[in-house]
C-alpha positions as CSV (number, residue, x, y, z in Angstrom):
1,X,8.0,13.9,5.4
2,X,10.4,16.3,6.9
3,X,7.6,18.7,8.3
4,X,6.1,15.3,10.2
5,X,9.3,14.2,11.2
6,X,10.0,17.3,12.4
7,X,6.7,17.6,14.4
8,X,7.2,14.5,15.6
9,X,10.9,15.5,17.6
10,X,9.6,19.4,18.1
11,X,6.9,18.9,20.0
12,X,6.4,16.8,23.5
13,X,3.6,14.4,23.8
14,X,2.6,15.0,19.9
15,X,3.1,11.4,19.5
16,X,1.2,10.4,22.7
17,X,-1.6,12.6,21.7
18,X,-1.6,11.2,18.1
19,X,-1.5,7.4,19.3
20,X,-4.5,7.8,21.6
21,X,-6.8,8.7,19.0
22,X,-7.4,5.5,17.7
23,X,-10.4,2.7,17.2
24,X,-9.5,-0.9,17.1
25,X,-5.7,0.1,16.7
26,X,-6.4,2.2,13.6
27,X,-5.2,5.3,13.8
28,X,-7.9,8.3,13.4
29,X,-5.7,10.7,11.8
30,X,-4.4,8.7,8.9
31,X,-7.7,7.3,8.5
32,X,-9.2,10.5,7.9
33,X,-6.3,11.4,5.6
34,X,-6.5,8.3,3.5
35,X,-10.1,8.6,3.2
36,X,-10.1,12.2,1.8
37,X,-6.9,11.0,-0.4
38,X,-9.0,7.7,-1.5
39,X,-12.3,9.6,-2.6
40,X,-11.9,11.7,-5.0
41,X,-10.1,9.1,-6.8
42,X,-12.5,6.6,-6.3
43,X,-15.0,9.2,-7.7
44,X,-13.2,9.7,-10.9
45,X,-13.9,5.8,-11.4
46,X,-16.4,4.5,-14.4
47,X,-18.1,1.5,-12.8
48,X,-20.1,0.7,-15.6
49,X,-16.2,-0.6,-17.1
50,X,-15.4,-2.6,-14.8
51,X,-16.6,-5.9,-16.0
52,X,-14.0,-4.7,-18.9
53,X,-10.8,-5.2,-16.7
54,X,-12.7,-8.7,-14.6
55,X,-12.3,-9.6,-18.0
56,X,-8.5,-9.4,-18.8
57,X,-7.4,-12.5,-17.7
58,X,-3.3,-11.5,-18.4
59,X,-4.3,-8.4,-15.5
60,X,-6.2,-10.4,-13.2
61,X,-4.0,-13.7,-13.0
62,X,-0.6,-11.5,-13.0
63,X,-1.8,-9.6,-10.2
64,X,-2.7,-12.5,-8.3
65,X,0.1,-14.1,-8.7
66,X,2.7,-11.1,-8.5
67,X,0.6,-10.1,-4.8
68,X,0.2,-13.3,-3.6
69,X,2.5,-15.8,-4.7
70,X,6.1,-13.5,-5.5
71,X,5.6,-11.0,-3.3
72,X,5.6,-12.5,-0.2
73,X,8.4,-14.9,-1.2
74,X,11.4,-11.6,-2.4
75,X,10.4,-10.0,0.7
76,X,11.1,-12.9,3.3
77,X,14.6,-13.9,0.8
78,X,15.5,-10.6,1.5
79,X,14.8,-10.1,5.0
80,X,16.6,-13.7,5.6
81,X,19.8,-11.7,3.0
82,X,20.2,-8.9,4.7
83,X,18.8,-9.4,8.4
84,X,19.9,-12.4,9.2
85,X,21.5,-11.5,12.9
86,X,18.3,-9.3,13.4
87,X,15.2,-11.8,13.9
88,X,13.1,-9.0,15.0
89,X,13.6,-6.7,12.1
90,X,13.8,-9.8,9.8
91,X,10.0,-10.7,11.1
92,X,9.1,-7.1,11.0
93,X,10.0,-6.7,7.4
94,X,8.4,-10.7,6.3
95,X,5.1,-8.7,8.4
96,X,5.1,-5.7,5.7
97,X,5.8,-8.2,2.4
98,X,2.5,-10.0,3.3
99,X,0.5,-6.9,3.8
100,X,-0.5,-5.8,0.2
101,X,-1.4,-2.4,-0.6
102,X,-5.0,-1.5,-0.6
103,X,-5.3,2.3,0.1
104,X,-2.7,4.7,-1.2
105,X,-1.5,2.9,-4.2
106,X,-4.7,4.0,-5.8
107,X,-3.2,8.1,-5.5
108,X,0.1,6.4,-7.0
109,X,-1.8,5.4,-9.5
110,X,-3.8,8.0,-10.9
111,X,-0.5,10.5,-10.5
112,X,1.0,8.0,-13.1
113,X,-2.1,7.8,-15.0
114,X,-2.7,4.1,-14.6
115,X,-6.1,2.9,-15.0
116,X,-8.4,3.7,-12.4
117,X,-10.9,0.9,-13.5
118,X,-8.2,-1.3,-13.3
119,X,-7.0,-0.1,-9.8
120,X,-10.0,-0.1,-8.4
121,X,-10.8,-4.0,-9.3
122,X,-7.0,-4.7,-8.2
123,X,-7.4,-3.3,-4.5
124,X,-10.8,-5.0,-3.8
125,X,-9.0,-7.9,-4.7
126,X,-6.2,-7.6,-2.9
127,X,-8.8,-6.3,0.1
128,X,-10.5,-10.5,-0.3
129,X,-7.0,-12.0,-0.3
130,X,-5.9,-10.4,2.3
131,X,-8.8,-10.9,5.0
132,X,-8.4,-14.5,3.8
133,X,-5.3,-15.6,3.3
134,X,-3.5,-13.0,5.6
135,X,-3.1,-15.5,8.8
136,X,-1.9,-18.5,7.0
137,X,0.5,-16.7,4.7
138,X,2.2,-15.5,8.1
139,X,1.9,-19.0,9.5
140,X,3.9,-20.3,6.5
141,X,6.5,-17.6,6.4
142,X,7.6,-17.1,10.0
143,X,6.9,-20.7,11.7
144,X,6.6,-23.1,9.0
145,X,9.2,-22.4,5.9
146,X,11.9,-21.4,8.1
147,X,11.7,-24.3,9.7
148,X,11.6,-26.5,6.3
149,X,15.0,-24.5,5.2
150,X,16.7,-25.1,8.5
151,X,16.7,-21.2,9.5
152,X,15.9,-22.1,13.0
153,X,12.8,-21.9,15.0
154,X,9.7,-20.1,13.4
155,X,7.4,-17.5,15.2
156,X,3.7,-17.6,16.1
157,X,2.2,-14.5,14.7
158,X,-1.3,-13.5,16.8
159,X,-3.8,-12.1,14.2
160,X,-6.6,-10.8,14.4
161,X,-9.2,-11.3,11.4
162,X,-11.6,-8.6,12.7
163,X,-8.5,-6.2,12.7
164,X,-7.6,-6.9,9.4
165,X,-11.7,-6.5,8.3
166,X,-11.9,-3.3,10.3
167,X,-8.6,-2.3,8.1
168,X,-9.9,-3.1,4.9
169,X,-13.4,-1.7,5.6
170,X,-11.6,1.7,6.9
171,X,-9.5,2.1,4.5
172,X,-11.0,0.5,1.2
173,X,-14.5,0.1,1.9
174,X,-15.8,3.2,3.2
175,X,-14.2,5.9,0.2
176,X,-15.2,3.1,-2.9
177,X,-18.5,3.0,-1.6
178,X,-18.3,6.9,-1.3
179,X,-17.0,7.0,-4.6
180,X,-19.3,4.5,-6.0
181,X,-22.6,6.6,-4.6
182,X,-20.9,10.3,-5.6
183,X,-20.7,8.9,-9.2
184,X,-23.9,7.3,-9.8
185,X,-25.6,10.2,-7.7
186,X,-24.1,12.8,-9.9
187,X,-24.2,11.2,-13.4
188,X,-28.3,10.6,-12.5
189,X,-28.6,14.3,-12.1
190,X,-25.4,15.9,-13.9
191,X,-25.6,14.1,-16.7
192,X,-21.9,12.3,-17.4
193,X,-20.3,15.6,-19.2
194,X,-21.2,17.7,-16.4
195,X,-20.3,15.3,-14.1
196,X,-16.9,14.8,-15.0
197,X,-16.0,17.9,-16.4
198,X,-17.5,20.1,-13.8
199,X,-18.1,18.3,-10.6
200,X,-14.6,15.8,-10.5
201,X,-12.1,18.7,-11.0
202,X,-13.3,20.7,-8.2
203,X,-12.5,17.4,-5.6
204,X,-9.8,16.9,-7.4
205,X,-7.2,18.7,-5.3
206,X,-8.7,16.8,-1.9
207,X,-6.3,13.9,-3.0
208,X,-3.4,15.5,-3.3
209,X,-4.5,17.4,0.4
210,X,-5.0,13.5,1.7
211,X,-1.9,12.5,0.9
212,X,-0.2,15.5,2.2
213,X,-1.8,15.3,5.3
214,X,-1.6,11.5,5.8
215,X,2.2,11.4,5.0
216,X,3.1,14.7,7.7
217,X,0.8,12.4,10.5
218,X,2.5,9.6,9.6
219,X,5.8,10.5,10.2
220,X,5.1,13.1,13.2
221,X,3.3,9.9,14.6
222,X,6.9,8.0,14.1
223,X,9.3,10.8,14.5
224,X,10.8,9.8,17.4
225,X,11.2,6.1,16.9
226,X,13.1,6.5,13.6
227,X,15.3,9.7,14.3
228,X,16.6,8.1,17.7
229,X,18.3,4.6,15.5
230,X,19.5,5.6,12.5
231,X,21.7,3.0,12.0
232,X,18.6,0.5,12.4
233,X,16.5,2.3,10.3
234,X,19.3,2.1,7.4
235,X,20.0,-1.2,8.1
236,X,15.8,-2.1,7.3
237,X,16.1,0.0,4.5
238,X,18.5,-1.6,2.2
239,X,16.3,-4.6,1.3
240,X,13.0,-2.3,1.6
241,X,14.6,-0.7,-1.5
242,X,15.7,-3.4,-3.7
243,X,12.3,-5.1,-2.8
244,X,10.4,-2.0,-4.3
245,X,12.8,-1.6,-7.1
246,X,12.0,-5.6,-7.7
247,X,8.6,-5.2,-7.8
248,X,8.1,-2.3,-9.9
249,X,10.6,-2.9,-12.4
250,X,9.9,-6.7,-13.0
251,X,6.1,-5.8,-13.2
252,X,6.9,-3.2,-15.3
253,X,8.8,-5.2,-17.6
254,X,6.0,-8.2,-17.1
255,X,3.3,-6.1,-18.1
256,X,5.0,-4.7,-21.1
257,X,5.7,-8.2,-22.4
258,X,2.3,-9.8,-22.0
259,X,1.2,-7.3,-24.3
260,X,-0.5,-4.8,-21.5
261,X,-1.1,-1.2,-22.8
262,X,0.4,1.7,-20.7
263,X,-2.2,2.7,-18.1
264,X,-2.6,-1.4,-17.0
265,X,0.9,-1.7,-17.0
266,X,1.2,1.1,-14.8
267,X,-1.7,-0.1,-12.6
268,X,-0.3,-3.4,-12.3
269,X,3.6,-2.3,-11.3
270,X,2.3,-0.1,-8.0
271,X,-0.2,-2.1,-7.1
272,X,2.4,-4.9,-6.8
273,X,5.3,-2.5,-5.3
274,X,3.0,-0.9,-2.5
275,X,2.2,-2.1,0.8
276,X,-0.1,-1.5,3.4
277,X,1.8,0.1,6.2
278,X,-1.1,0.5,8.4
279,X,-2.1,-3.3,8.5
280,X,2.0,-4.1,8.9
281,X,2.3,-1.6,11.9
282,X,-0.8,-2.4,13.8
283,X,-0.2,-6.3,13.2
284,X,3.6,-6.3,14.6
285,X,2.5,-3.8,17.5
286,X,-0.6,-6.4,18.7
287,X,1.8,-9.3,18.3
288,X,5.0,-7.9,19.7
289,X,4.7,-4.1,21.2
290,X,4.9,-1.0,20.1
291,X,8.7,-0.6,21.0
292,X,9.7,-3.7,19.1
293,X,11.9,-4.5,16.7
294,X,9.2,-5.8,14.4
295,X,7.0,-2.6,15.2
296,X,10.1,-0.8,14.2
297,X,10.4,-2.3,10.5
298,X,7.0,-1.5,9.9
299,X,7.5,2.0,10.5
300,X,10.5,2.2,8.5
301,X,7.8,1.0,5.8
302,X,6.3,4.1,4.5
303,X,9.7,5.9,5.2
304,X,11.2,4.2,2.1
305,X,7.9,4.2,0.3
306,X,6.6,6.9,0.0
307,X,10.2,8.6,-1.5
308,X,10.5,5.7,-3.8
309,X,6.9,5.3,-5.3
310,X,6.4,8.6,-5.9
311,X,10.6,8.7,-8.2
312,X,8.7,5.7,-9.8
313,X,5.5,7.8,-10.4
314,X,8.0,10.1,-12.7
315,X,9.6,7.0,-14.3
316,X,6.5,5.9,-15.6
317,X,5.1,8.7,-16.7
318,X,8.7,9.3,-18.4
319,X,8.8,5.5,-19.9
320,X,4.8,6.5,-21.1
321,X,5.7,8.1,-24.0
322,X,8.2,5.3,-25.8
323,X,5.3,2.8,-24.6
324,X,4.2,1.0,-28.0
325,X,1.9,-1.1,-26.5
326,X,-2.1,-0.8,-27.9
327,X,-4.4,1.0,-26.2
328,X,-7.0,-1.2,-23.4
329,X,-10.0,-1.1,-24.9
């Protein structure tokens, strides 16, 4: 974070440069890096399992409800609690609540040894929702509700449903299809054992490369914008933190008390505390510009999430070991 952010103020036109190299609004560079990050996870997955986690109704119908339903809902009482003389910020911040986290929560994930069945059912999930239901959860929160509550006139938010396909292809899509063809290739002339105790471990490392790489782009790509208002960027993120210490705690907790083992409990709490930054950003750019306040917030994003997630990767791996609950079969 520091080396991007450093990049990013060091080095004229780095940003420019960056920006341009883009498809649709996605950014090349932090495709790439998500991708790489993505696959070798992806290609640690069992598929032949995964009609095992469809089948956990507790998993599947808390994660629905947690993404879809209480998600959305902390993150606009928040940005109403502690925006509230800063509509753009405010709409910025509603903007990343709705955008669930499809890509880099599966790294989170495996660091914290969740399961990666469970994970990778999770994010294609979210991935439906979110070309679906996307649009009208933004209607509701920024034009209708506020409206209901008497908060004052709501905003139109311009989205684009081939932008948010294009996002979930990128960044889903194309490394779980990788992943799904490197295992079934490999296990048909490996053999499983070989497979996974040869082949996986020498990928391995790649993720950890992604991330690196994605985060350092990230932030050179941002540099700028965030160093030059620190005072707005501190101001974004106070509720940006209790919302992800929300989210992962109470899942936490949720999952522990319906009787989830470890690794699904795990699972469950980051795929409910991350976000997808990219979708956020390129949204409030297309709607608003890239020097608005609402761009702004979703910068600030992956500034507070990346620190946070990976504190909470050591907090679960910590709260692992007094976990009592069975094992998923």
């Amino acid at each position: 974070m520091a080396l991007g952010l450093g990049l990013g103020r060091a080095i004229p036109g780095l940003n420019d440069a960056l920006s341009k190299v883009e498809i649709g609004g996605i950014s090349l560079p932090i495709a790439l890096g998500l991708l790489i990050m993505m696959y070798p996870v992806l290609a640690k997955v069992r598929y032949d399992k995964l009609d095992a986690v469809t089948g956990d109704r507790r998993l599947m119908a808390s994660s629905l409800v947690i993404n879809w339903i209480l998600g959305p809902a902390v993150m606009f009482a928040l940005a109403w609690i502690f925006l509230a003389d800063l509509p753009e910020y405010r709409t910025g911040l509603i903007i990343v609540g709705l955008a669930r986290c499809i890509a880099m929560v599966i790294i989170w994930n495996d660091l914290a040894c969740g399961d990666r069945e469970a994970a990778a059912v999770l994010v294609a999930l979210n991935s439906v929702f979110q070309v679906l239901a996307f649009g009208l959860l933004g209607w509701f929160y920024l034009d209708l509700l506020p409206g209901w509550l008497g908060l004052g006139d709501g905003e139109h938010l311009d989205i684009s449903m081939w932008k948010i396909a294009l996002n979930v292809v990128i960044f889903l899509g194309i490394p779980l299809l990788a992943g799904f063809l490197t295992r079934r290739i490999g296990e048909t002339r490996l053999g499983r054992e070989r497979y996974e105790a040869g082949f996986l471990p020498k990928i391995g490392p790649f993720a950890l490369y992604g991330l690196l790489f994605t985060i350092v782009i990230l932030f050179a790509l941002q540099g700028k914008t965030i160093t030059s208002q620190p005072l707005d960027v501190a101001r974004i993120a106070l509720p940006l933190l209790v919302y992800f210490a929300l989210m992962w705690f109470g899942t936490f907790a949720l999952g522990k008390a319906i009787g989830l083992a470890y690794d699904r409990t795990a699972t469950l709490a980051f795929t409910a505390a991350g976000n997808n930054f990219e979708l956020a950003i390129a949204v409030a750019i297309a709607t608003f510009g890239v020097t608005s306040g609402q761009a702004l917030s979703g910068v600030v994003g992956p500034l507070i999430e990346v620190p946070v997630l990976v504190a909470l990767v050591y907090v679960s791996l910590a709260w692992r070991r007094k976990f009592s609950a069975p094992a998923t079969p």
